[in-house]
LOKOL-277469 format. One record per residue (C-alpha): x, y, z; residue in one letter. Coordinates in nm, 3 decimals, padded with zeros to 5 digits. Example, Ala and Ser with C-alpha at 12.3 -4.5 7.8 and 13.67 -1.06 7.14 Angstrom:
2
- 01.230/-00.450/00.780/a $
- 01.367/-00.106/00.714/s $
This chain:
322
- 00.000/00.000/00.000/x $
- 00.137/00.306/-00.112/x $
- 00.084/00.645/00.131/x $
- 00.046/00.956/-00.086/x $
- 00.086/01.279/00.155/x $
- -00.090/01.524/-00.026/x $
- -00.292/01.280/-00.183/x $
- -00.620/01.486/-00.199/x $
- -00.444/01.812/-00.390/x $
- -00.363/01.888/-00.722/x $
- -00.068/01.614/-00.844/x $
- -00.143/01.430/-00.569/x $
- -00.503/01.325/-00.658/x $
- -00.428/01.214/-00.988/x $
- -00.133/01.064/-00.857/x $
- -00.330/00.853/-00.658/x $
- -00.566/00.738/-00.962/x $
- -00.237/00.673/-01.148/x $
- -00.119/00.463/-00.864/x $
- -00.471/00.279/-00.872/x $
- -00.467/00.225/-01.236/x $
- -00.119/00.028/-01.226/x $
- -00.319/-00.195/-00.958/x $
- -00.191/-00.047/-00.649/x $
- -00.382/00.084/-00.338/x $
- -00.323/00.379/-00.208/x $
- -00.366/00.590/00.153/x $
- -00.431/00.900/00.100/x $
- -00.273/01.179/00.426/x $
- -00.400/01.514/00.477/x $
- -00.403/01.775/00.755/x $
- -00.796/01.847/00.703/x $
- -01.032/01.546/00.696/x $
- -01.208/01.515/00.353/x $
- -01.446/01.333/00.141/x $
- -01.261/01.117/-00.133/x $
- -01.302/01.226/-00.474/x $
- -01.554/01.034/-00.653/x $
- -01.302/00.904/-00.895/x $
- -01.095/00.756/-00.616/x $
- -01.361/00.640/-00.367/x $
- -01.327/00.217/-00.356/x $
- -01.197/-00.083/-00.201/x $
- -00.850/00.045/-00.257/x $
- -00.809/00.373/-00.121/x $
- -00.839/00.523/00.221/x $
- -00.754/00.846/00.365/x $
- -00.678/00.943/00.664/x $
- -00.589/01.284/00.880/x $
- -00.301/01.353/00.998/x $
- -00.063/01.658/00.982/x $
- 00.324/01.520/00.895/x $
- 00.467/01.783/01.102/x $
- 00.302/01.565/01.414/x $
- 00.559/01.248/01.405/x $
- 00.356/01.069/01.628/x $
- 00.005/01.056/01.397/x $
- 00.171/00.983/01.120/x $
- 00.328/00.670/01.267/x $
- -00.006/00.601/01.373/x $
- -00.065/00.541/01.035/x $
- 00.152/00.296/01.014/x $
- -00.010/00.078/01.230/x $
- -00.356/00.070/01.070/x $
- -00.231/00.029/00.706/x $
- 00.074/-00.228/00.552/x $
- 00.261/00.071/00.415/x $
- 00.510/-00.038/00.150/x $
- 00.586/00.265/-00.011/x $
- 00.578/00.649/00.041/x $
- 00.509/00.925/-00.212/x $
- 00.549/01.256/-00.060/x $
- 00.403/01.556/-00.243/x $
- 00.278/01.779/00.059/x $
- 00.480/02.062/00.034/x $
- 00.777/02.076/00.304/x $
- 00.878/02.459/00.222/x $
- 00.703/02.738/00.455/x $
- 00.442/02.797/00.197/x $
- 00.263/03.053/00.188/x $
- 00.550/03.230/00.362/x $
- 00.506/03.390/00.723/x $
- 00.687/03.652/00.785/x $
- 00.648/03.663/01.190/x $
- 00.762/03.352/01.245/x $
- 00.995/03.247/00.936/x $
- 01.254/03.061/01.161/x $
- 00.942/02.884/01.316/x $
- 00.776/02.837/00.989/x $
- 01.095/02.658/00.817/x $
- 01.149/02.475/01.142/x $
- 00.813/02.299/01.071/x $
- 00.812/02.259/00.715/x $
- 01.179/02.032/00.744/x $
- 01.006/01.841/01.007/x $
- 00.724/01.736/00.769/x $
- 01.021/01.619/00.567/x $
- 01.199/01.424/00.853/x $
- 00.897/01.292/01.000/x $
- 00.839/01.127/00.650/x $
- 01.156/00.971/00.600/x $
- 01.141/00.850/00.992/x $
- 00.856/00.670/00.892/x $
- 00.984/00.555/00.615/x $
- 01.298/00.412/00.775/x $
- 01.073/00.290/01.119/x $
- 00.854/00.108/00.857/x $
- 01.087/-00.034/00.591/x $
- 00.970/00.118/00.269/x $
- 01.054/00.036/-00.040/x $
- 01.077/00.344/-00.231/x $
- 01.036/00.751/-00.077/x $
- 00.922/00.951/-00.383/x $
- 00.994/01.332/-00.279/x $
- 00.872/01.630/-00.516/x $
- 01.103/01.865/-00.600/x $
- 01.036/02.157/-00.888/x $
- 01.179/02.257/-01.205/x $
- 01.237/02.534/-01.009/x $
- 01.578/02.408/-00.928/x $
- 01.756/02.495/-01.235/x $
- 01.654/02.869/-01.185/x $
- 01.955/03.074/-01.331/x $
- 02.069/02.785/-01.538/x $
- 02.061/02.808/-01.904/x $
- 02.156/02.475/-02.099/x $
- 02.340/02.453/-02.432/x $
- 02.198/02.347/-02.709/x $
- 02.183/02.338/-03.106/x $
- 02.053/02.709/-03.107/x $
- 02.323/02.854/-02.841/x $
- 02.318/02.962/-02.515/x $
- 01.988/02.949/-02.326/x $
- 01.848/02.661/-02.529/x $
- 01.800/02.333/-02.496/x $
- 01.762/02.024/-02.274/x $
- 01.845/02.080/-01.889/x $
- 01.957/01.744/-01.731/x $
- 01.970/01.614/-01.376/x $
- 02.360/01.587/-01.351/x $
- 02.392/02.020/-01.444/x $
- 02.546/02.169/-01.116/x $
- 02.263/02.394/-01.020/x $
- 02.323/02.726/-00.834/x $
- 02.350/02.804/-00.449/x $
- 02.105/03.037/-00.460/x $
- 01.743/03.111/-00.503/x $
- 01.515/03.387/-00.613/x $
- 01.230/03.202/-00.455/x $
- 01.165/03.001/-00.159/x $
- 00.992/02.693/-00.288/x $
- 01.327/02.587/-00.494/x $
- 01.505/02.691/-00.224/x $
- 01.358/02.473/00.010/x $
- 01.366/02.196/-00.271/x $
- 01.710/02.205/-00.285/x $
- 01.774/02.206/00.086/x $
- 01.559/01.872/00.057/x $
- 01.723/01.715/-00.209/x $
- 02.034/01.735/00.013/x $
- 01.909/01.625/00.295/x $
- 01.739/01.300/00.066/x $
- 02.088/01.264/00.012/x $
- 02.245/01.233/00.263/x $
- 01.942/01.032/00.421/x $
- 01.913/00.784/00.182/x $
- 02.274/00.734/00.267/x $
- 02.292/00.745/00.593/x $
- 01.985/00.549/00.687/x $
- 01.974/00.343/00.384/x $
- 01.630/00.459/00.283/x $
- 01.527/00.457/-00.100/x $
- 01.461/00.814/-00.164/x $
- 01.382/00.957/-00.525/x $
- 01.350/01.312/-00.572/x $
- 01.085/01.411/-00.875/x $
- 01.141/01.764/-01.073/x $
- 00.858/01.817/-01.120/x $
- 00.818/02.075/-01.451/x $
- 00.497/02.315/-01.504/x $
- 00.182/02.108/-01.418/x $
- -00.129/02.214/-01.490/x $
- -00.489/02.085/-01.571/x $
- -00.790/01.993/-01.348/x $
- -00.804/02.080/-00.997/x $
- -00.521/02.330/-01.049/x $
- -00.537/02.557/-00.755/x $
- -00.312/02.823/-00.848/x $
- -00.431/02.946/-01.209/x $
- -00.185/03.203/-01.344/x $
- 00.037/03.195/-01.096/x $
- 00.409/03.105/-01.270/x $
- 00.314/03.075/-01.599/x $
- -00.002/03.179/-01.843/x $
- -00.155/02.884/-01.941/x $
- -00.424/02.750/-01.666/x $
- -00.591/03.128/-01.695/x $
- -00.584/03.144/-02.084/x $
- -00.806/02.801/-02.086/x $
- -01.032/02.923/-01.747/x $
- -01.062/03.257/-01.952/x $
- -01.178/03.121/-02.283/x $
- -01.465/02.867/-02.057/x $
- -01.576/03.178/-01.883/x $
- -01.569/03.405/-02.210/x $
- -01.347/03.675/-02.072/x $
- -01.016/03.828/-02.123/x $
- -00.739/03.665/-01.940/x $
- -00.635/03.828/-01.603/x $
- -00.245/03.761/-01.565/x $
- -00.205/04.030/-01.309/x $
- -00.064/03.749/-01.113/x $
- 00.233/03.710/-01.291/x $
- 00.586/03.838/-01.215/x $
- 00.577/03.987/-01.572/x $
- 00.390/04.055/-01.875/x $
- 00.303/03.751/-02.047/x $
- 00.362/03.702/-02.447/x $
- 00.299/03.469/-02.709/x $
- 00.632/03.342/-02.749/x $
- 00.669/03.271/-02.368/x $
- 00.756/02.930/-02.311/x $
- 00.775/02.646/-02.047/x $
- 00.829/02.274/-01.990/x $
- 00.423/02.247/-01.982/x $
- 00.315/01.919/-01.834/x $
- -00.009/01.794/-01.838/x $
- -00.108/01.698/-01.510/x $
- -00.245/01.363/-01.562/x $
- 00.092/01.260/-01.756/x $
- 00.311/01.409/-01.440/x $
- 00.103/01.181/-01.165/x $
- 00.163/00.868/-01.457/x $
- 00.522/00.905/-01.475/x $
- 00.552/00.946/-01.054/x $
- 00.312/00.614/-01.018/x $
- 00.588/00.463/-01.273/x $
- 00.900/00.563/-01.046/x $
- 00.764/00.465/-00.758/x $
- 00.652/00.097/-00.855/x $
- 00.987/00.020/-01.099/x $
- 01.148/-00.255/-01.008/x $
- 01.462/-00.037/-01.036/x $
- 01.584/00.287/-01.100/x $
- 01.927/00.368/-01.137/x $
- 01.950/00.758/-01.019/x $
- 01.810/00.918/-00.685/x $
- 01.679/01.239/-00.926/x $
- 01.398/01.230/-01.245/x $
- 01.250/01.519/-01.428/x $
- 00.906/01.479/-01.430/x $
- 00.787/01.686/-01.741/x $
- 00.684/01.660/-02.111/x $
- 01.048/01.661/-02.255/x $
- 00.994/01.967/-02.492/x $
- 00.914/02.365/-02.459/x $
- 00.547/02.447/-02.495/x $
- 00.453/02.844/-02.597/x $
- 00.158/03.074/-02.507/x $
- 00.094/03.065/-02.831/x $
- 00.033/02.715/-02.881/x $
- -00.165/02.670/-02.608/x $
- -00.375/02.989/-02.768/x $
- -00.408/02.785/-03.103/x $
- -00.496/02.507/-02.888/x $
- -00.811/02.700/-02.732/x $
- -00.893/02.851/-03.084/x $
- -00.959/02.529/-03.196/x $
- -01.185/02.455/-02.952/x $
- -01.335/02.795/-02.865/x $
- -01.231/02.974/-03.182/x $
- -01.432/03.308/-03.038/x $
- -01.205/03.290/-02.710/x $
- -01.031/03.643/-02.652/x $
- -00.687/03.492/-02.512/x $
- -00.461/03.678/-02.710/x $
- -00.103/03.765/-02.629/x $
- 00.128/04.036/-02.754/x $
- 00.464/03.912/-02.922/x $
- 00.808/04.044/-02.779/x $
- 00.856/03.808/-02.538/x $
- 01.158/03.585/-02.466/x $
- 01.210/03.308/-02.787/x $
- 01.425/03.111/-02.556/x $
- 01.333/02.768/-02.505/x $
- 01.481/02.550/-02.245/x $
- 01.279/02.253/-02.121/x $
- 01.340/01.920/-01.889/x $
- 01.572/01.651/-02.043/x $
- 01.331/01.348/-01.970/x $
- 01.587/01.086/-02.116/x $
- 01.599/00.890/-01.747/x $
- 01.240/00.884/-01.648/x $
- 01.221/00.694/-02.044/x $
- 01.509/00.477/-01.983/x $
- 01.422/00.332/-01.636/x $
- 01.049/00.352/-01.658/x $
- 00.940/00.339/-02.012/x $
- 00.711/00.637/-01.951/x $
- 00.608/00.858/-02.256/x $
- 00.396/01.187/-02.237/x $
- 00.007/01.100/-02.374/x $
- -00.119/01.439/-02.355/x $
- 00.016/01.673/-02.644/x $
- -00.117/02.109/-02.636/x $
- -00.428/02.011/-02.773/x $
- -00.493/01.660/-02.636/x $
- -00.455/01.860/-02.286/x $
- -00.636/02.160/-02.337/x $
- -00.896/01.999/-02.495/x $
- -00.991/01.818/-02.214/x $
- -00.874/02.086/-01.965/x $
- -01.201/02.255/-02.115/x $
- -01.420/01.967/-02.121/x $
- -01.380/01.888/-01.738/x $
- -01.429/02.313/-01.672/x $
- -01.737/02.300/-01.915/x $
- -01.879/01.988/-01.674/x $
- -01.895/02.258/-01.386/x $
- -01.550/02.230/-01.217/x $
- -01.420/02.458/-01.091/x $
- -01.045/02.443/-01.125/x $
């Protein structure tokens, strides 16, 4: 049985269906009690409350469930940040980390899957067949010490400590870079990248607000875009290989998609949709080298632009609301 913290949120939901689909079952942790989603409700998955900052309920866990493997996607970064107690607020957030990989080593896991972000590779620019600033960025690239934002700062703080934990305490831990996920139940709309509000603006038949944004957004704008049911396949594939030969995967769609493809994307299926985007933006393209997640897991993106926002609008138009 495979624990999913986070299991009820955005990746982790679907996540949790992926798992299911491959024939696994699943328990679901959160820190609020909640119905499961229709679509995972069944014999073979279960969730439970408990907050992983409280080491002694999530062990409790433990004892009602045979828990073979972990996949932890609850965020362990003081998110959103708090700026009266920050030392307090990063104290906690590392202990959700700990606490997991206690567990993990107190219950003999298999496998701890970890999330970490494309984030990582902030202020990296690959090399590739079009110069500097293009191309594939790979696991093995040194990455830098610092951080212009705390969520891949705290990523990287965890990937060390995985490290040196797996090490240490001979735990199986996997750390997932995780590239630009969107799609249903996407809580956070526009709020590193365009596309989620250029499909929720074209269902609701307004102009896009990307006021969120740390810039203006244009049409040649791009990102390692992954659809969010093809991230939650590929982390259900890492954690049940048999094997995996590297402690870090990118998680992503292996290519660089632009705001104006997804635009093209919603034309075709809203052609009145007012989504447009003003050129002059960065024609840059760097995206997530994927080659390893292929290699050890066999795992190929299903969802192309308009495979994804296609049915990005259909599950809107049903009367979602994210």
């Amino acid at each position: 049985m495979i624990l999913v913290t986070g299991g009820m949120g955005f990746i982790g939901s679907h996540t949790v269906r992926a798992l299911l689909d491959l024939g696994e079952s699943c328990v679901l942790v959160q820190r609020r009690t909640g119905e499961l989603p229709a679509d995972l409700a069944g014999g073979r998955s279960v969730a439970e409350q408990a907050d992983i900052t409280d080491l002694s309920a999530l062990l409790d866990v433990g004892e009602r469930h045979d828990i073979t493997g972990i996949v932890h996607l609850a965020g362990s970064m003081p998110w959103p940040p708090d700026s009266e107690q920050p030392v307090e607020a990063a104290r906690k957030a590392l202990d959700g980390l700990f606490n997991v990989l206690q567990a993990a080593q107190d219950w003999g896991v298999d496998r701890v899957g970890v999330a970490s972000t494309i984030g990582v590779y902030g202020g990296l620019a690959a090399e590739g067949p079009l110069g500097a600033g293009e191309g594939p960025l790979s696991e093995d690239m040194p990455l830098s010490m610092t951080s212009a934002h705390l969520i891949p700062t705290f990523k990287k703080i965890g990937e060390l400590l995985n490290a040196h934990l797996a090490d240490a305490a001979a735990i199986d831990v996997v750390n997932y870079r995780i590239s630009g996920t969107w799609g249903p139940r996407d809580p956070h709309g526009a709020l590193f990248f365009a596309a989620p509000e250029l499909v929720h603006a074209a269902v609701r038949g307004t102009e896009p607000d990307l006021s969120t944004l740390a810039g203006p957004a244009h049409a040649e704008d791009s990102i390692d875009l992954c659809y969010v049911k093809d991230t939650a396949r590929a982390i259900a594939l890492l954690q049940l290989a048999d094997r995996l030969d590297h402690r870090t995967y990118n998680v992503a769609s292996g290519r660089a998609t632009t705001n104006a493809e997804i635009i093209a994307a919603i034309k075709h299926v809203v052609p009145d949709a007012r989504v447009e985007l003003p050129t002059g933006g960065d024609a840059r393209q760097n995206y997530l080298d994927i080659t390893r997640l292929q290699d050890d897991t066999g795992y190929k993106p299903e969802y192309d632009t308009e495979r994804a926002v296609t049915d990005y609008i259909a599950w809107l138009r049903a009367g979602n609301e994210h």
